[in-house]
N, C-alpha and C positions, 0 to 999 in steps of 0.2 A: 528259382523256378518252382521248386519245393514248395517255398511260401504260400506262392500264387494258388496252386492247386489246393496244399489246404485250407486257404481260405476261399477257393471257389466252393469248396465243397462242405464248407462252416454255410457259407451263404445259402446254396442249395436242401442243404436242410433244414436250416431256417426258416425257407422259405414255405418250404414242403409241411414242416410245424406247421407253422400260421394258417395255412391253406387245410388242411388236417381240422386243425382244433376252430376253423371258420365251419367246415362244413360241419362238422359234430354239433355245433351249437344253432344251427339254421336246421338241424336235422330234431335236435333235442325242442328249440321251441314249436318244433309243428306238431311233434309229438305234443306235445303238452298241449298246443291248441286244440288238438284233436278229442284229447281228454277232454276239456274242458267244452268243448262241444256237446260233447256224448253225455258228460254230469248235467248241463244243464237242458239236456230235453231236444236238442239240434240237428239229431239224425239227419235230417232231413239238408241238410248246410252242408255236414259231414261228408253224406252220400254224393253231393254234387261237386264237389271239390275230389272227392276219390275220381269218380268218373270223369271230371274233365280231365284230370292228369291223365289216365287209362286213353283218353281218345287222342292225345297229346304224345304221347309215347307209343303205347300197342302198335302191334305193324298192320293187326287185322280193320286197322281205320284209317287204311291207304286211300280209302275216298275224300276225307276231311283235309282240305286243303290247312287245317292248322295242325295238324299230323307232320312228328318231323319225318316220317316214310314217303311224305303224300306224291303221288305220280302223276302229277298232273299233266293235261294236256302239253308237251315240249314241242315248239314250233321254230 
């Protein structure tokens, strides 16, 4: 029974790793995209891509039905 658990829990953080070092690296290339926006002159890309995410998340854009808060009409 010993076994079992230790390797349920070899497994669980393994898995927890992978998932870890997935988002780190999904996280580190947008950074860099975002650099690389901003070096070459993009602001304008940059700023729209911050804001969509912002209206995307924020709770204060309960209106936007693509808002994961959004309250829409429940019938």
């Amino acid at each position: 029974m010993t076994n079992i658990l230790n390797k349920a829990k070899e497994l669980i953080f393994k898995v927890s790793l992978v998932f870890t070092g997935a988002w780190l690296a999904i996280a580190l290339s947008f950074q860099l995209y975002a650099v690389f926006l901003l070096a070459s002159g993009q602001e304008q890309e940059m700023t729209r891509i911050s804001n969509e995410i912002s209206w995307r998340i924020d709770g204060s854009f309960k209106s936007n039905p693509d808002n994961i808060w959004y309250e829409g009409d429940e019938k």
